[in-house]
N, CA, C and O atoms as CSV, one atom per row, in Angstrom:
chain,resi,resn,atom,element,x,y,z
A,1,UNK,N,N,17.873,-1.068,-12.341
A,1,UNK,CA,C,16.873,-0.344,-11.573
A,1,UNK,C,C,17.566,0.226,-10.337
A,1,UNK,O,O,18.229,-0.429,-9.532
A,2,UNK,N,N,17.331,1.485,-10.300
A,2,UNK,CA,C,17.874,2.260,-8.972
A,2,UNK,C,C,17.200,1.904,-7.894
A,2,UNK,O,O,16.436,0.940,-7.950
A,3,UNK,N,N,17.369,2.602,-6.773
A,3,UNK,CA,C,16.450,2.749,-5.442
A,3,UNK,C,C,15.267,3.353,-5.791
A,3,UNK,O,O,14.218,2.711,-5.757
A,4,UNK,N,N,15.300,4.451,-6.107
A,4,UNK,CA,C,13.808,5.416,-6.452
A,4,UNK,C,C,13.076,4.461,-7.362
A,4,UNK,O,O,11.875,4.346,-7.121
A,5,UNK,N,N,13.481,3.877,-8.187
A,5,UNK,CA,C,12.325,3.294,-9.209
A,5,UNK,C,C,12.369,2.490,-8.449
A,5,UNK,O,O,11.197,2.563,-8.079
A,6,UNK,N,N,12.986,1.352,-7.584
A,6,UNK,CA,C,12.411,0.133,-6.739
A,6,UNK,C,C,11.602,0.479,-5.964
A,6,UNK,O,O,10.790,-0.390,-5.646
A,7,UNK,N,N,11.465,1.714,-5.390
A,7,UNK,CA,C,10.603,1.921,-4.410
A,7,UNK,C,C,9.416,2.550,-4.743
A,7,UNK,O,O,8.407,2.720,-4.059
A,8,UNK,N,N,9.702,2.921,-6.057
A,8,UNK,CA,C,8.600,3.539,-6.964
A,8,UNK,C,C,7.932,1.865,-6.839
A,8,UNK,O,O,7.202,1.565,-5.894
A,9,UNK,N,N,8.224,1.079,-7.699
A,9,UNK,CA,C,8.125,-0.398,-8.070
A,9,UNK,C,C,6.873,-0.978,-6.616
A,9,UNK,O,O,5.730,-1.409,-6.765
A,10,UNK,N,N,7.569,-0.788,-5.439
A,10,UNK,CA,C,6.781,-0.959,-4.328
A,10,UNK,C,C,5.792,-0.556,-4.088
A,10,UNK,O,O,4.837,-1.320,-3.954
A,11,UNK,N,N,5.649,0.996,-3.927
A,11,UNK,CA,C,4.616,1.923,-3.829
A,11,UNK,C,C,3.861,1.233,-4.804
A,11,UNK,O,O,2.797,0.873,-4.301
A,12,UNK,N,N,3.969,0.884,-6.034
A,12,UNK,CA,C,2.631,1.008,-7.137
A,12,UNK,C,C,2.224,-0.348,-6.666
A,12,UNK,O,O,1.061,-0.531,-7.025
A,13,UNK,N,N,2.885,-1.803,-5.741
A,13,UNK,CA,C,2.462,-2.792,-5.336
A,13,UNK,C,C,1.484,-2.521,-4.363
A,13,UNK,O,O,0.384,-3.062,-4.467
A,14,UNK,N,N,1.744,-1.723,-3.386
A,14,UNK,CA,C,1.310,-1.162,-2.167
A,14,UNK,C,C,0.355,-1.483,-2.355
A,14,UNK,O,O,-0.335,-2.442,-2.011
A,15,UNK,N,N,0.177,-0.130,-3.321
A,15,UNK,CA,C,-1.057,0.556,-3.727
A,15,UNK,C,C,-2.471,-0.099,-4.282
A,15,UNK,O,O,-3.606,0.373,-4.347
A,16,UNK,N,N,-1.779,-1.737,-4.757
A,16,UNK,CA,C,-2.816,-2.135,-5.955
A,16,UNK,C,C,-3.327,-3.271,-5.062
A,16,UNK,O,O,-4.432,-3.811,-5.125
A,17,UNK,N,N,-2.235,-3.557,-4.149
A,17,UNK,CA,C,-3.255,-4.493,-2.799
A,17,UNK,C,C,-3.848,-3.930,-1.898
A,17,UNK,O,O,-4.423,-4.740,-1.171
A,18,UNK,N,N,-4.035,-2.380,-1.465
A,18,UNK,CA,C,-4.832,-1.398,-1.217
A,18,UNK,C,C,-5.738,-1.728,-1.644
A,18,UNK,O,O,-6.425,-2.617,-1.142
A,19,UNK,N,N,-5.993,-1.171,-2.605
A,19,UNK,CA,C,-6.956,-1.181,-3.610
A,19,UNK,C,C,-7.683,-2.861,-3.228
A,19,UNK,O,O,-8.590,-2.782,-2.399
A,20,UNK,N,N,-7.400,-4.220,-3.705
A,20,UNK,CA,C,-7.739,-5.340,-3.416
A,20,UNK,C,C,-8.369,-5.896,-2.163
A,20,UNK,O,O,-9.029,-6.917,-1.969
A,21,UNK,N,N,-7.855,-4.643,-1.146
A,21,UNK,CA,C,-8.439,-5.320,0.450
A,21,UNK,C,C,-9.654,-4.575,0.195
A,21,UNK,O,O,-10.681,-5.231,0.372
A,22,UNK,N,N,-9.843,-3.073,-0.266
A,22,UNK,CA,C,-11.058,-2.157,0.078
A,22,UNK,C,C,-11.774,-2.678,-1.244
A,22,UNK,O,O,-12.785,-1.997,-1.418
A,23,UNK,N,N,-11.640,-3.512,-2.109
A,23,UNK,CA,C,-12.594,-4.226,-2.747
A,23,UNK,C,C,-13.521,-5.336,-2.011
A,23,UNK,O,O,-14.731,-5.543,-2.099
A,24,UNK,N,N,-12.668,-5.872,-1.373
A,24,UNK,CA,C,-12.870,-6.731,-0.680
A,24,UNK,C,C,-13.668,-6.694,0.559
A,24,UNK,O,O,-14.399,-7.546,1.064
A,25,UNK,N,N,-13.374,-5.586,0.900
A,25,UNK,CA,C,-14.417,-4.989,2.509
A,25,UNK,C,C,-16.158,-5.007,1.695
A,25,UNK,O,O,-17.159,-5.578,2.130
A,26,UNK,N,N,-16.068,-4.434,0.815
A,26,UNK,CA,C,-17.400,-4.739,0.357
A,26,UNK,C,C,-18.131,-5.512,-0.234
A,26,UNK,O,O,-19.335,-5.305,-0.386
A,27,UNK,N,N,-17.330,-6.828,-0.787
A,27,UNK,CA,C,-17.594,-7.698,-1.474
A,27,UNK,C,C,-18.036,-8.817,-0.223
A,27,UNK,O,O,-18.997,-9.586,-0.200
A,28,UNK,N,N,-17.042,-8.616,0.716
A,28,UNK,CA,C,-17.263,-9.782,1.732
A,28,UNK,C,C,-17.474,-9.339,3.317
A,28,UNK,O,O,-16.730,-9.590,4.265
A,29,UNK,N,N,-18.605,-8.671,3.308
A,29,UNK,CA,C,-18.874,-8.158,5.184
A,29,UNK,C,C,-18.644,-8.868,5.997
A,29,UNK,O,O,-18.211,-8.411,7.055
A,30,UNK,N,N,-18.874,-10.534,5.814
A,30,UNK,CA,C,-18.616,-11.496,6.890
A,30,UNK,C,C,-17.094,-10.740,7.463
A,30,UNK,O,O,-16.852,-10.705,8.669
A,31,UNK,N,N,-16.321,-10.268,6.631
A,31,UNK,CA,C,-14.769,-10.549,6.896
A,31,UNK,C,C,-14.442,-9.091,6.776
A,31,UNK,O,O,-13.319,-8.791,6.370
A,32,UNK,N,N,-15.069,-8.410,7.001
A,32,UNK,CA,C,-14.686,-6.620,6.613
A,32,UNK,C,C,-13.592,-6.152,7.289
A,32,UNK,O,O,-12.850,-5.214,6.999
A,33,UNK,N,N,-13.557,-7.252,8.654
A,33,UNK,CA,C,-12.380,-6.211,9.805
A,33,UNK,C,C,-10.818,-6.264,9.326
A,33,UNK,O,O,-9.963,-5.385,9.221
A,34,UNK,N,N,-10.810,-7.771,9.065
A,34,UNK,CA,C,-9.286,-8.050,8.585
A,34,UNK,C,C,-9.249,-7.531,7.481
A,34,UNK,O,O,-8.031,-7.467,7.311
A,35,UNK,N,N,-9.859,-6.963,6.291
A,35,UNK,CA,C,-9.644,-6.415,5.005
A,35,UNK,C,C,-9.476,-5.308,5.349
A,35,UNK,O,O,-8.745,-4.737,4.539
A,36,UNK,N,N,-9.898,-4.426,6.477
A,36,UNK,CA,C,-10.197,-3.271,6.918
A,36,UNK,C,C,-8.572,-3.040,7.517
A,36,UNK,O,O,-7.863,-2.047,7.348
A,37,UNK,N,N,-8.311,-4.054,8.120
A,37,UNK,CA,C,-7.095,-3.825,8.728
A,37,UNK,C,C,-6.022,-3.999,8.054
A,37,UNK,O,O,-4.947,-3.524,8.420
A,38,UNK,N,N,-6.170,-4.701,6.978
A,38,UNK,CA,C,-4.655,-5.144,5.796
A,38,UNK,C,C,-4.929,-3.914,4.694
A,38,UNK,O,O,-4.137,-3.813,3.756
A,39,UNK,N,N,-5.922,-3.086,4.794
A,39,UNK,CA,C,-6.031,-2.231,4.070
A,39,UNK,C,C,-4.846,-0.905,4.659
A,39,UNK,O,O,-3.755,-0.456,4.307
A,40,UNK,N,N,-5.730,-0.694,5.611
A,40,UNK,CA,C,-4.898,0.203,6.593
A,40,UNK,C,C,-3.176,-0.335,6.694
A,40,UNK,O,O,-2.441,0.640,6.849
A,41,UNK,N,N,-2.610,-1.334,6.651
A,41,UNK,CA,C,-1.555,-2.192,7.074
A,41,UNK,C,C,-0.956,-0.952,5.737
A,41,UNK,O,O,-0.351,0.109,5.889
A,42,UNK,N,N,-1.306,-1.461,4.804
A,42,UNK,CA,C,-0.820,-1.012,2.747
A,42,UNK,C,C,-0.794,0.284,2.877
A,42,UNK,O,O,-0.275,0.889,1.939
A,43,UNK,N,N,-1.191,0.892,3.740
A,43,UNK,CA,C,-1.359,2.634,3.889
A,43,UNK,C,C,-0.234,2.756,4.315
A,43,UNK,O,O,0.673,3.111,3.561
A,44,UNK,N,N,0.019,2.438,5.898
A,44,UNK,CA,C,0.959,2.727,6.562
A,44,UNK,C,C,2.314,2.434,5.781
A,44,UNK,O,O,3.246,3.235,5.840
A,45,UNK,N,N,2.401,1.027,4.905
A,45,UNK,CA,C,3.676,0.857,3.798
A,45,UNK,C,C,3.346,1.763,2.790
A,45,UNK,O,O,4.312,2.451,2.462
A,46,UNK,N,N,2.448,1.969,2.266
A,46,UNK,CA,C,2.538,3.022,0.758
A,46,UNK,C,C,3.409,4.744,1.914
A,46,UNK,O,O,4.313,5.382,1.377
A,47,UNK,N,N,2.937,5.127,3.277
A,47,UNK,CA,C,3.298,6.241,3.850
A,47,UNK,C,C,5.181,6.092,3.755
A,47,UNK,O,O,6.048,6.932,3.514
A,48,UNK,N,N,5.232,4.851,4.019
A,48,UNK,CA,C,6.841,4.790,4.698
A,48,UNK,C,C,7.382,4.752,3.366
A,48,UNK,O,O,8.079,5.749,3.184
A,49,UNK,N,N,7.337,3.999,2.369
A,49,UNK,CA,C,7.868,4.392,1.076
A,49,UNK,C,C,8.152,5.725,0.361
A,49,UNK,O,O,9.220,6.145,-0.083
A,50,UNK,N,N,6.707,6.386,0.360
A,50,UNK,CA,C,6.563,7.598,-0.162
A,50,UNK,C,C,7.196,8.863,0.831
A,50,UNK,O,O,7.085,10.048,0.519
A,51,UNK,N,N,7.867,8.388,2.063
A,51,UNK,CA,C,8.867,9.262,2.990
A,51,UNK,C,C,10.485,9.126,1.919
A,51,UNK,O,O,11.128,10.055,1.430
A,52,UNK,N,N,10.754,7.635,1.835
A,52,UNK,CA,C,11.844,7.043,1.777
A,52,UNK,C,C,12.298,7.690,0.246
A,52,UNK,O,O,13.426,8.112,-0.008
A,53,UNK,N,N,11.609,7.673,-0.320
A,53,UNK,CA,C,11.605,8.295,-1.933
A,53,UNK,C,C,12.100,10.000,-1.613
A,53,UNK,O,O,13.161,10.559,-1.889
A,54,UNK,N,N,11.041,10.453,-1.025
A,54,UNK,CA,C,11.367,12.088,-0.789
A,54,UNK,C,C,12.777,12.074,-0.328
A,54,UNK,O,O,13.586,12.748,-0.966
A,55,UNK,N,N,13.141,11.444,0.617
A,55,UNK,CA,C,14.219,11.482,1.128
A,55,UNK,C,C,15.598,11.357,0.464
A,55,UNK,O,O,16.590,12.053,0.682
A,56,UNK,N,N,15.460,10.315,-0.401
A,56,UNK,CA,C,16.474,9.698,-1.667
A,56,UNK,C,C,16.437,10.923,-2.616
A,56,UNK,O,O,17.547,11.205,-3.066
A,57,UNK,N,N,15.226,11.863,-3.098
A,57,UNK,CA,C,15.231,12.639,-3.910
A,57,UNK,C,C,15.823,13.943,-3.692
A,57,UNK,O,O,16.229,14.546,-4.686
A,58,UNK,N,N,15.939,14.488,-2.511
A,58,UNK,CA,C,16.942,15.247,-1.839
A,58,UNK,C,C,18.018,15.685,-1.398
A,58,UNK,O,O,18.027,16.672,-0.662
């Protein structure tokens, strides 16, 4: 496995605990802020990956 597919590899992790926190914001309101915020957290890593890739691809 190269760099690009590891970071491919990452991104699609990112992405799927993304996905798991903003399930979660609605499943559990008691607790919306911290899901709200580890959601956002997975953004900011899915952003820095999907730089790091462009960059490698260039």
């Amino acid at each position: 496995m190269g760099p690009i597919e590891a970071l491919r590899f990452a991104l699609e992790k990112e992405t799927e605990a993304k996905n798991i926190y903003e399930r979660f914001i609605f499943q559990h309101s008691e607790t919306k802020d911290i899901f709200t915020f580890l959601m956002n957290e997975e953004e900011k890593h899915k952003q820095l990956i999907e730089k790091k890739i462009v960059e490698l691809e260039n």
